[in-house]
Kinemage of the C-alpha trace (Angstrom):
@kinemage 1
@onewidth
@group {chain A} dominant
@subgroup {mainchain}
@vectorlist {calphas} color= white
{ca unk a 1} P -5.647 -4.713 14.697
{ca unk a 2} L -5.033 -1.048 13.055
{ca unk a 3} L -5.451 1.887 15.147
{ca unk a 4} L -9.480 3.188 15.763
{ca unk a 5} L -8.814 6.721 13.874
{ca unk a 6} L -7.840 4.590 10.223
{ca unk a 7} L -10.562 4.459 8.912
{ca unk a 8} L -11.826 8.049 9.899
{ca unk a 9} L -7.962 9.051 8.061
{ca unk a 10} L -8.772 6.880 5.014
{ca unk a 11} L -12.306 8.968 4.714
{ca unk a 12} L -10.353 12.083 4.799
{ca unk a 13} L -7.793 11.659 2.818
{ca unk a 14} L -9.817 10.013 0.336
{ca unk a 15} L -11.747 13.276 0.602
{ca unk a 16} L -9.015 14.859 -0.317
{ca unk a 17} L -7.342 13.125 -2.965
{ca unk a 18} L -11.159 13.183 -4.609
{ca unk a 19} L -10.952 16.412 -4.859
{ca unk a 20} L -6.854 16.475 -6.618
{ca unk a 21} L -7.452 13.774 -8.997
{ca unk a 22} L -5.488 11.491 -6.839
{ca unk a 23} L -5.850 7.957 -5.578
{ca unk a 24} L -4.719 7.129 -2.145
{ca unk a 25} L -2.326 3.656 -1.646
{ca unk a 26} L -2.294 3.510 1.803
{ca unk a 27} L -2.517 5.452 5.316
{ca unk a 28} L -0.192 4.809 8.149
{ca unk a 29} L -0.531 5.887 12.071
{ca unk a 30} L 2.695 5.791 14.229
{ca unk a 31} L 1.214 6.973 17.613
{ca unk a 32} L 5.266 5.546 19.266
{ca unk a 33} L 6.800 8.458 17.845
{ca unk a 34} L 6.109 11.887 19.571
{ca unk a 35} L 4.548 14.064 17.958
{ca unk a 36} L 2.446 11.238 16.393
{ca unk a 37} L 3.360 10.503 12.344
{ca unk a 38} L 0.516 10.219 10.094
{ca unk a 39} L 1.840 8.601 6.654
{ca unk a 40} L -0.666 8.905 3.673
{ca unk a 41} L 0.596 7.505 -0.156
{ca unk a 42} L -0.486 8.720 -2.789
{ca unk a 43} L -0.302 8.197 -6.542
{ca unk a 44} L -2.015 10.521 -9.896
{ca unk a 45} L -5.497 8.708 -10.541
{ca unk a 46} L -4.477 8.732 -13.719
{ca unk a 47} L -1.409 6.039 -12.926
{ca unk a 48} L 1.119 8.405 -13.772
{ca unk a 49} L 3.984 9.657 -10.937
{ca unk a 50} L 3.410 11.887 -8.157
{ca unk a 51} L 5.788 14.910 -7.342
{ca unk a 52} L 6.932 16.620 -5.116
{ca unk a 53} L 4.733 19.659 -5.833
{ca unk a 54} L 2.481 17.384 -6.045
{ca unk a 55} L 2.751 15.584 -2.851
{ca unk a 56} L 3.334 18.808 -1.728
{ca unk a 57} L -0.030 20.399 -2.632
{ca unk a 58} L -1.778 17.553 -1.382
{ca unk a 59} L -0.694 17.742 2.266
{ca unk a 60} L -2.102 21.446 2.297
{ca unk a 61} L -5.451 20.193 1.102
{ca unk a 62} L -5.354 16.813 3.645
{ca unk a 63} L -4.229 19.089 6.776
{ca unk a 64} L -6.800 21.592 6.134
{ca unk a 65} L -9.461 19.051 6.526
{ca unk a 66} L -7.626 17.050 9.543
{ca unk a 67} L -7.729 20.656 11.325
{ca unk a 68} L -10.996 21.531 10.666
{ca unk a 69} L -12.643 17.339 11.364
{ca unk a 70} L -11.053 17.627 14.332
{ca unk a 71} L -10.403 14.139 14.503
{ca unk a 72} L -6.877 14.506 16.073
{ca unk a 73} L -6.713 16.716 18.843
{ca unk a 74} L -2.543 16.688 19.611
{ca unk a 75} L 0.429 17.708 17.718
{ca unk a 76} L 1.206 15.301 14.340
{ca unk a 77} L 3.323 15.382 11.579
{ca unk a 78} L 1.505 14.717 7.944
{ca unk a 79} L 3.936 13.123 5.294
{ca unk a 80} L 3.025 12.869 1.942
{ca unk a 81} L 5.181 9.975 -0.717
{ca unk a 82} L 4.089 7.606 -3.122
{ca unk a 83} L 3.981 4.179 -3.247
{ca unk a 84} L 7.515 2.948 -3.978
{ca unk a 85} L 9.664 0.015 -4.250
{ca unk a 86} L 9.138 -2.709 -1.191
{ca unk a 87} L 5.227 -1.962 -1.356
{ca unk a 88} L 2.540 -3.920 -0.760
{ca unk a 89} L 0.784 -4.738 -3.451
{ca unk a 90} L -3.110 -4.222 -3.165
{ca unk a 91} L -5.102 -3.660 -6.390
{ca unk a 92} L -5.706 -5.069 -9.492
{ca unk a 93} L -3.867 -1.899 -10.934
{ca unk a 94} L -0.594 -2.891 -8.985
{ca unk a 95} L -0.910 -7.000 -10.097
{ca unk a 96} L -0.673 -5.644 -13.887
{ca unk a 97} L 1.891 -3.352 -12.936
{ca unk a 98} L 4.218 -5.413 -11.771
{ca unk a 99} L 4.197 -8.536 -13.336
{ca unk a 100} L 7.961 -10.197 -13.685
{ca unk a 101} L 8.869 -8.495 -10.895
{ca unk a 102} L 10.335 -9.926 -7.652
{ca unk a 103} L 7.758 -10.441 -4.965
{ca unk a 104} L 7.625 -12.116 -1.634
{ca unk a 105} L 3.802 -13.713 -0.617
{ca unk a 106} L 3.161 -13.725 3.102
{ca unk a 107} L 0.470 -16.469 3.273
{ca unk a 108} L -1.776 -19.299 6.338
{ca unk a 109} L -0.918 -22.826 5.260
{ca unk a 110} L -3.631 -25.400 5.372
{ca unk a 111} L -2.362 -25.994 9.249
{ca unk a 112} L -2.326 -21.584 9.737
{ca unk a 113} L 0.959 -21.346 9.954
{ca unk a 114} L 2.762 -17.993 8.190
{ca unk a 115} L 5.077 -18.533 6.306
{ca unk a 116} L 6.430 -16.582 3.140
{ca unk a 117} L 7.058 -17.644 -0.419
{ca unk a 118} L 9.308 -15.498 -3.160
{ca unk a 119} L 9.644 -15.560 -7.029
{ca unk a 120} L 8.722 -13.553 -9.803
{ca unk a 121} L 4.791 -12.438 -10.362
{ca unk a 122} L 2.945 -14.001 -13.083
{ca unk a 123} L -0.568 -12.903 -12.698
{ca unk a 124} L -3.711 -12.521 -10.201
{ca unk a 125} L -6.875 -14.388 -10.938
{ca unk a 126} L -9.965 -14.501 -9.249
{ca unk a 127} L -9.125 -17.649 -7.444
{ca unk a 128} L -5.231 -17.445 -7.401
{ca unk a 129} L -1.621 -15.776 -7.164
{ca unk a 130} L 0.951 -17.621 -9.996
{ca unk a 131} L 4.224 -17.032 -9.598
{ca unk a 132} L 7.568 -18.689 -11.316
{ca unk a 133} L 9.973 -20.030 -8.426
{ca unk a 134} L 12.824 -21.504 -9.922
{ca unk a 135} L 11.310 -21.728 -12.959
{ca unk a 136} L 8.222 -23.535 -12.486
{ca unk a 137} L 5.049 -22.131 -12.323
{ca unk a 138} L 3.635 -22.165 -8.943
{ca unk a 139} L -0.077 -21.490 -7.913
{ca unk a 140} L -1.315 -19.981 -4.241
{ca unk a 141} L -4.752 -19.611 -3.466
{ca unk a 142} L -5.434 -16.359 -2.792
{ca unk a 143} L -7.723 -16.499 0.245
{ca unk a 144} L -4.650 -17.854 1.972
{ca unk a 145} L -2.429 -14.968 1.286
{ca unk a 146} L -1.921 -12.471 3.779
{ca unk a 147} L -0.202 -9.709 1.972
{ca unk a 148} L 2.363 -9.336 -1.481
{ca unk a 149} L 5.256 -7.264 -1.269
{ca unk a 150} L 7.858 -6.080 -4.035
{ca unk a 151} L 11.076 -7.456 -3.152
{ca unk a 152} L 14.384 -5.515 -3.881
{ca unk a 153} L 16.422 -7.785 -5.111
{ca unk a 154} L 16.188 -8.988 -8.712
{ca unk a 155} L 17.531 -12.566 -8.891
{ca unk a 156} L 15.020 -14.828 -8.868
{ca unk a 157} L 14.699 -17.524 -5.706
């Protein structure tokens, strides 16, 4: 279950990246570490590559608005990246992106067991995930996958 203040993060920094002409990936809270880590990922809305200015410029505008919401009342550290190799994969966007690449599909089997498949992306329809393993094409449904991540290996399973 993610932590209560997500979604109130994911509003802000949404806010935020509004505001830059960015598009937020994903927003992370590590409340183990002391201070607390708040992880935000960010690409241009445009699709093009984030730098470090840019990531740079964009943590002044998030933490201006996480000071003044209020929202976290202790000491955090705010990092900034983009989405990179070994990410999820969550939008349409990232499913054209990436086809051919090497992914691994976290998925609930008709009994609900998890259990992973790998090979190389095909496509994303409305009903399924195709991917070649070994060669052949292989089709999971998507409303039993979990999650898709980049793998960083390049030979195929």
């Amino acid at each position: 279950m993610p932590h209560p203040l997500i979604p109130d993060l994911e509003r802000l920094a949404a806010d935020a990246a509004a505001s830059d002409a960015k598009q937020v990936c994903g927003v992370h809270l590590f409340t183990h570490s002391a201070p607390m880590t708040i992880q935000v990922q960010i690409r241009q809305a445009d699709g093009s590559d984030v730098s470090l200015d840019d990531c740079a410029g964009f943590s002044a505008v998030l933490d201006r608005l996480l000071e003044a919401s209020e929202l976290i009342r202790e000491a955090y550290v705010l990092e900034i990246s983009s989405p990179g190799l070994g990410d999820v994969l969550r939008d349409d966007r990232d499913f054209r992106s990436f086809r051919g690449f090497p992914v691994e599909v976290s998925l609930r089997d008709a009994e609900g067991a998890s259990r992973s498949r790998e090979g190389r992306l095909l496509e994303r329809t409305e009903t399924d995930l195709l991917l070649t393993i070994r060669g052949r094409v292989t089709r999971i449904p998507r409303e039993t996958i979990l999650q898709v991540r980049l793998r960083q290996s390049d030979e195929e399973p």
